[in-house]
C-alpha positions as CSV (number, residue, x, y, z in Angstrom):
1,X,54.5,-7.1,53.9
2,X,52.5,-3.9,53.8
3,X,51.0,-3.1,50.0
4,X,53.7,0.4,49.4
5,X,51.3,3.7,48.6
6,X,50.7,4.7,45.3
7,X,53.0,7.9,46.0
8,X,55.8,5.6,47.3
9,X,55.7,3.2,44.2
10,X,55.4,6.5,41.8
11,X,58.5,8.0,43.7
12,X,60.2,4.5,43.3
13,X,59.6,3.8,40.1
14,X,60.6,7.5,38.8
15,X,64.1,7.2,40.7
16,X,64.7,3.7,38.7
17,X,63.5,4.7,35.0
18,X,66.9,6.8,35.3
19,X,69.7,4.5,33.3
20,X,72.1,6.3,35.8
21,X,70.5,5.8,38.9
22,X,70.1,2.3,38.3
23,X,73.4,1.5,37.3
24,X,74.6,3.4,40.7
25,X,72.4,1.3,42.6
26,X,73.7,-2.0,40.6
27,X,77.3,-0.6,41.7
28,X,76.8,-0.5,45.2
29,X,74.8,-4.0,45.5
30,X,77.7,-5.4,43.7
31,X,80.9,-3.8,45.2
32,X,79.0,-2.4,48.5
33,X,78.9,1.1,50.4
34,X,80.4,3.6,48.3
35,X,81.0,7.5,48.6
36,X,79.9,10.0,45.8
37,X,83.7,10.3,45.1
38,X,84.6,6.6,44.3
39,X,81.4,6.3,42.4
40,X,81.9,9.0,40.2
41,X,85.7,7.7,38.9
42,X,83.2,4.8,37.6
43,X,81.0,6.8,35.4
44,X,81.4,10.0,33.1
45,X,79.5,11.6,35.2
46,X,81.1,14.7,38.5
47,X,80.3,13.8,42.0
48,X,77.8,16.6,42.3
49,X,75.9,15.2,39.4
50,X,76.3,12.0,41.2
51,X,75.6,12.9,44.2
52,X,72.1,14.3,42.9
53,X,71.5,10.9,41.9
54,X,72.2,9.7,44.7
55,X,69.7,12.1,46.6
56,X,66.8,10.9,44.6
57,X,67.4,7.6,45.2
58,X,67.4,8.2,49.0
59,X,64.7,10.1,48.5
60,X,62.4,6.9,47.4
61,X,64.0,4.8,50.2
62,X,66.5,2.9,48.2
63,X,69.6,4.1,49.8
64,X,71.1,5.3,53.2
65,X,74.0,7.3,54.1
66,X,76.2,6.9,56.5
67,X,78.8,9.9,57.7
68,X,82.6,7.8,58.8
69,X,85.0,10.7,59.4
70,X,84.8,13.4,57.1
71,X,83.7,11.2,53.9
72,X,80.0,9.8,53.2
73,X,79.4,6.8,52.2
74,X,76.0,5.5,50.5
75,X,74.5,1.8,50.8
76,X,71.7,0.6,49.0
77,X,68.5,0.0,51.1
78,X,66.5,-2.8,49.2
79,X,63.3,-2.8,51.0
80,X,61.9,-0.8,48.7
81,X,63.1,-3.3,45.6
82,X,60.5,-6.2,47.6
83,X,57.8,-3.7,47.5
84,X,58.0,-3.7,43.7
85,X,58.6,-6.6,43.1
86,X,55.7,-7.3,45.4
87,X,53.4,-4.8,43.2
88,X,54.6,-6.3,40.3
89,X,53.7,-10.0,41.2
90,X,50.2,-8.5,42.6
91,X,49.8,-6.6,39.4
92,X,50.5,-9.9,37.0
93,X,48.3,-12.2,39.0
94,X,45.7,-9.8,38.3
95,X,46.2,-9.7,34.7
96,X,46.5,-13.9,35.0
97,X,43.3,-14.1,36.3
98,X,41.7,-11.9,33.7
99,X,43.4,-13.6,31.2
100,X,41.7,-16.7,32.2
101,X,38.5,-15.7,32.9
102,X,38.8,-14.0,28.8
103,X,40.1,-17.6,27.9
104,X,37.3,-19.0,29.4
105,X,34.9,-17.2,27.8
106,X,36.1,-18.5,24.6
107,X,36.9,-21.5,24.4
């Protein structure tokens, strides 16, 4: 797996530190492709509000839309999700290893 850019993880991490956006992408990994419609009879929230959600979410690469007739319907793309979590796992090894090498030092 390619290490994501900096800009990438900064775009992906600012579309998921929105309670909303996560829950809409917790939605559609649980009950699947979804339009802007159906989602927002879930939430408090108008389609265009989320709709905009959903924008900045395909924006960072976590979702795709697909037209089918005259509705659209948004699925989440979860390539992104490995890069974090593959930044993340990077990120604490790093700190493991410092950690140990402080340990070391005294003990």
């Amino acid at each position: 797996m390619t290490r994501p850019s900096v800009t990438a993880l900064d775009t992906l991490f600012g579309a998921l530190a929105d309670p909303t956006r996560r829950l809409l992408v917790e939605r559609l990994l649980t009950n699947g492709p979804a339009t802007a419609t159906a989602l927002a009879e879930t939430t408090p929230l108008t389609r265009q509000a989320v709709l905009k959600h959903l924008q900045v979410l395909e924006a960072a690469g976590l979702m795709e839309h697909e037209r089918c007739g005259r509705e659209v319907r948004f699925r989440v793309t979860p390539q992104p999700l490995a890069s974090a979590v593959a930044w993340i796992l990077d990120t604490a090894g790093q700190w493991d290893r410092r950690l140990d090498r402080l340990r070391k030092l005294t003990s």
